[in-house]
C-alpha positions as CSV (number, residue, x, y, z in Angstrom):
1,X,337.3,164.0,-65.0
2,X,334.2,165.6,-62.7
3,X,332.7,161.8,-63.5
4,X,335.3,159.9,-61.9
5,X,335.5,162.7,-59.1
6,X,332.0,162.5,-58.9
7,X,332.2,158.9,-58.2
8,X,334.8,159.0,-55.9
9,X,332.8,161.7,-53.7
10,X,329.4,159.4,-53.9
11,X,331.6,156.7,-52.3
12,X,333.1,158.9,-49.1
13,X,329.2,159.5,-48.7
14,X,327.6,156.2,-48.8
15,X,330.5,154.1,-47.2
16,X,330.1,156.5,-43.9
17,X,332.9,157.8,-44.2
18,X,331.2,161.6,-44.9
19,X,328.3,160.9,-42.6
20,X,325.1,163.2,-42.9
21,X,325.6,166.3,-42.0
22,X,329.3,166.6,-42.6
23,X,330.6,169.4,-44.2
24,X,332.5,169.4,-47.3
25,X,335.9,171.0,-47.6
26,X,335.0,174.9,-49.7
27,X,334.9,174.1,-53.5
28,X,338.9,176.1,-53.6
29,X,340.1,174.0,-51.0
30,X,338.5,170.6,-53.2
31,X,340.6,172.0,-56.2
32,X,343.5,172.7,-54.4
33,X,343.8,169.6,-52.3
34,X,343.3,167.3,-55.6
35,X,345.2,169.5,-57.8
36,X,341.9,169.8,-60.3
37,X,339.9,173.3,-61.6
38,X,337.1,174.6,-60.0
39,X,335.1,173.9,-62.7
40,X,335.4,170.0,-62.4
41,X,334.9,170.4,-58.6
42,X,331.9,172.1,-59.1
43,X,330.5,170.2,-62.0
44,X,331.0,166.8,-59.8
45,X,329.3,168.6,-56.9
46,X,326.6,169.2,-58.8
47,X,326.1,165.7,-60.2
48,X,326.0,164.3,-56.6
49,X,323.6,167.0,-55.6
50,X,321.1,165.7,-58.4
51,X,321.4,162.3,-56.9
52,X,320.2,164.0,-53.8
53,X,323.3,163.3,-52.0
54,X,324.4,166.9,-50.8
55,X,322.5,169.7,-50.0
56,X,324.1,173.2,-50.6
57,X,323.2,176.2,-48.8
58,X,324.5,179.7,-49.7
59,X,326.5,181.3,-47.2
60,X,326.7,178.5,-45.3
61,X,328.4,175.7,-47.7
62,X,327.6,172.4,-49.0
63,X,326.6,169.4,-46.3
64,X,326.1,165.6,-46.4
65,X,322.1,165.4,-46.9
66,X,320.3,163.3,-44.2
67,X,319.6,160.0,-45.1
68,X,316.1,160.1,-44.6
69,X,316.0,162.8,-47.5
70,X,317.4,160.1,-49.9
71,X,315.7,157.1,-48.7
72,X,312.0,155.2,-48.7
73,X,310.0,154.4,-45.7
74,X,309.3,150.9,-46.6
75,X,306.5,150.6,-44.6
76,X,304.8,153.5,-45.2
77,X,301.3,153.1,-46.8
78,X,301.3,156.6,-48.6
79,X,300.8,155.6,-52.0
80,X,303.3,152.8,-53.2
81,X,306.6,154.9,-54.1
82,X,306.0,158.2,-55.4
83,X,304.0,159.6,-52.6
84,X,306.4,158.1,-50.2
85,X,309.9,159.6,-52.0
86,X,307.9,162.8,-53.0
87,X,306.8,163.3,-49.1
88,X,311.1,164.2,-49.2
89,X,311.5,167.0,-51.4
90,X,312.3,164.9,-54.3
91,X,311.3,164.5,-58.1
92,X,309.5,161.2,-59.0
93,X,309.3,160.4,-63.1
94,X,308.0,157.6,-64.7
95,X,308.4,156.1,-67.9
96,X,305.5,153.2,-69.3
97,X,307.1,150.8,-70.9
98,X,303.7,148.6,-70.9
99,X,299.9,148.5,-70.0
100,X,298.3,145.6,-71.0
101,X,295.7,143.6,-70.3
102,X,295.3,139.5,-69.3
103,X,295.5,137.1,-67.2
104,X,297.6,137.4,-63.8
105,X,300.4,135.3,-63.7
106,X,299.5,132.5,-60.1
107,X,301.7,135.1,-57.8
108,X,299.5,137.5,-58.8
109,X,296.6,136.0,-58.0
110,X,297.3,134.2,-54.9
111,X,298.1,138.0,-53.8
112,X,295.4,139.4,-54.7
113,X,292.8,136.6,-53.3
114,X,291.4,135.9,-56.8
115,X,291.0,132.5,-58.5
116,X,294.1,131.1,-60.9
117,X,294.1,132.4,-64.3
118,X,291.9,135.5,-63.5
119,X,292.2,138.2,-65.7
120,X,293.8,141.8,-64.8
121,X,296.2,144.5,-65.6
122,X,299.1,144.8,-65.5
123,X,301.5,147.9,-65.8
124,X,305.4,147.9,-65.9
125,X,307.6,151.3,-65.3
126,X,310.8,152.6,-64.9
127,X,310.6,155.4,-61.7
128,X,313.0,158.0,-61.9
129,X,314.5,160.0,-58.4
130,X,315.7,163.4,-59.5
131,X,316.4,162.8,-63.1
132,X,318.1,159.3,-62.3
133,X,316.7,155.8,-62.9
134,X,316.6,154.0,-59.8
135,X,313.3,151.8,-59.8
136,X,312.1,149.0,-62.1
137,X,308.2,148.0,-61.4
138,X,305.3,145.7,-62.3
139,X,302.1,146.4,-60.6
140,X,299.2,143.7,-61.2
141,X,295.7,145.0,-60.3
142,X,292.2,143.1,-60.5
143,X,290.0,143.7,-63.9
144,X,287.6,145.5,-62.1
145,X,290.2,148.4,-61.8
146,X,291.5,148.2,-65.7
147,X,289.7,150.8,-67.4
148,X,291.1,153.4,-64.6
149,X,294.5,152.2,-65.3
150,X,294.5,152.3,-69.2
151,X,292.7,155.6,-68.7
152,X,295.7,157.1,-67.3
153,X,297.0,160.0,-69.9
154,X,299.8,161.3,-67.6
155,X,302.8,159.0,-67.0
156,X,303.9,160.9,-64.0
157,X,300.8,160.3,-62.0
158,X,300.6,158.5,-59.2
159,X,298.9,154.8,-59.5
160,X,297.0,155.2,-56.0
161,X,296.5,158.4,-56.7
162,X,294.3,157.8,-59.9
163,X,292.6,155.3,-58.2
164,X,291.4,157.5,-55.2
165,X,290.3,159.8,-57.7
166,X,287.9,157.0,-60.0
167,X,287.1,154.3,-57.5
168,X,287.2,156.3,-53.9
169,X,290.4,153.5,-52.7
170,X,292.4,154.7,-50.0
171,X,295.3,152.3,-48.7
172,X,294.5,150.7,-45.4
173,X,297.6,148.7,-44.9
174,X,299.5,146.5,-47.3
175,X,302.3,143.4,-46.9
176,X,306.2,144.4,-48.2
177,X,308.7,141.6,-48.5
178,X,312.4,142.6,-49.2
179,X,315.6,140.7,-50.6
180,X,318.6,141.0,-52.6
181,X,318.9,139.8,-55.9
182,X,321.0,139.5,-58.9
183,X,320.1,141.9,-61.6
184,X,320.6,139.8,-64.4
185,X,320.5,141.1,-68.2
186,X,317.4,142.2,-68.8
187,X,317.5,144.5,-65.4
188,X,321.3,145.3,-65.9
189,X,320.4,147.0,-69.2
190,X,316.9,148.7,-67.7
191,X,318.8,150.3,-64.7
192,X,322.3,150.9,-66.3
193,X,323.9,148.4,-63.9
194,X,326.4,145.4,-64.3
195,X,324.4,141.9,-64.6
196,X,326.0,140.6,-61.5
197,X,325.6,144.0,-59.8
198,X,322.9,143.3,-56.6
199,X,319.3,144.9,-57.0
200,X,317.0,145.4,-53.7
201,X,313.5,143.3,-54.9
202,X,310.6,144.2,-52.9
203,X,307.4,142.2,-53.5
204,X,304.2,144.0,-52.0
205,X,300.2,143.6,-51.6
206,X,297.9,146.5,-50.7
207,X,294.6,146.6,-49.2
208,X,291.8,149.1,-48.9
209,X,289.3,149.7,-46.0
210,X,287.3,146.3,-46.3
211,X,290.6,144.5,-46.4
212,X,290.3,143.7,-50.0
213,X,293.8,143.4,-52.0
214,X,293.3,145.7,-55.0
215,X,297.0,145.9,-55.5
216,X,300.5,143.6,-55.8
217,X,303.9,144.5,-57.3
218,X,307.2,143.4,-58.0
219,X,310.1,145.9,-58.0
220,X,313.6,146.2,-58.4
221,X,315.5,149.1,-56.9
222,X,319.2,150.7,-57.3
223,X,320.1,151.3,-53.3
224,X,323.1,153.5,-54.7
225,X,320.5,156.1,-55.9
226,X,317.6,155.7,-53.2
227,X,318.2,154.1,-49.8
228,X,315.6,152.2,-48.0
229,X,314.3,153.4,-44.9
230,X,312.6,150.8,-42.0
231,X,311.7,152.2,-38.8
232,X,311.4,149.6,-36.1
233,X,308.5,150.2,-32.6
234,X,308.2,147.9,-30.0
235,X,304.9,146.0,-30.0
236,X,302.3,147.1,-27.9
């Protein structure tokens, strides 16, 4: 029963209808009002407070997080996702499902400035927001960067991270495109969504200091778990 309540609460929140900030009725009043125990009040509260949906604050009560907490600054050139998501207070985990190496596929190397068929690495992950799946990714990188990439012992790590460390790279700026997509079987099954169900797809390049691309992905991200954020400044 705390799923379906749990469900039902995640819904009040992302419609609008429980906009950030809000307070939520006391935990007796929940139980009471919906004719349920405390104990699946408080066991749905907590699920939605993993997701990173509500904070609670003792003495005070439990509050609609701000969406900002919950989302990621598209445009923000800290690292690709992790730096970005972990900059709010939340727990990025990664899972490799593959590091290989071979030739790029054209996307990749029309990105990435490099001749058709040139050889690379590639690394495909599922990123993880607070103990939830909500990010499927392929990063394609350049052979020069491979052995830095297949040298990476520590799943959790971040990607720009470890190549700061090896090769002195620091992200200068970088090119994010953004639509909504299908997720299809093979996605449905990797993020625990419906096939038809829709999927934010972002496609990305990022460059260092000399402008060279040393970096493309493709990702696919569950909005119901992580928001994306896009702040908007007149030009100059």
């Amino acid at each position: 029963m705390h799923f379906q309540l749990g469900e039902a609460l995640q819904r009040m929140i992302l419609s609008g209808a429980w906009p950030p900030g809000y307070q939520l009725p006391p935990e007796p009043a929940l139980a009471g009002g919906l004719k349920l125990s405390r104990t699946t009040v408080r066991q749905a509260l907590r699920r939605i407070e993993q997701g990173g949906l509500i904070l609670r604050q003792k003495g005070r009560g439990t509050f609609v997080a701000d969406d900002r907490r919950r989302s990621w600054l598209l445009q923000s050139a800290n690292g690709f996702f992790q730096d970005e998501v972990s900059r709010l207070g939340r727990q990025v985990t990664s899972t490799v499902l593959t590091v290989r190496e071979g030739v790029l596929p054209p996307w990749a190397c029309d990105a990435l400035d490099l001749r058709e068929r040139s050889r690379g690495v590639a690394v495909e992950r599922l990123r993880s927001v607070d103990g939830r799946v909500a990010l499927y990714v392929v990063n394609h990188l350049p052979e020069y960067l491979a052995e830095a990439v297949m040298g990476m012992d520590d799943p959790d790590q971040s990607l720009y991270q470890r190549l700061r460390d090896v090769h002195g790279l620091e992200v200068a700026g970088g090119r994010r495109v953004l639509e909504a997509v299908p997720a299809g079987d093979r996605l449905g099954t990797l993020l625990g969504v419906e096939p038809q169900a829709p999927l934010a797809f972002v496609q990305s390049t990022s460059w260092d200091r000399s402008l060279r691309p040393f970096d493309c992905y493709q990702a696919w991200l569950r909005t119901d778990r992580l928001k994306l954020d896009i702040e908007v400044v007149a030009s100059p």
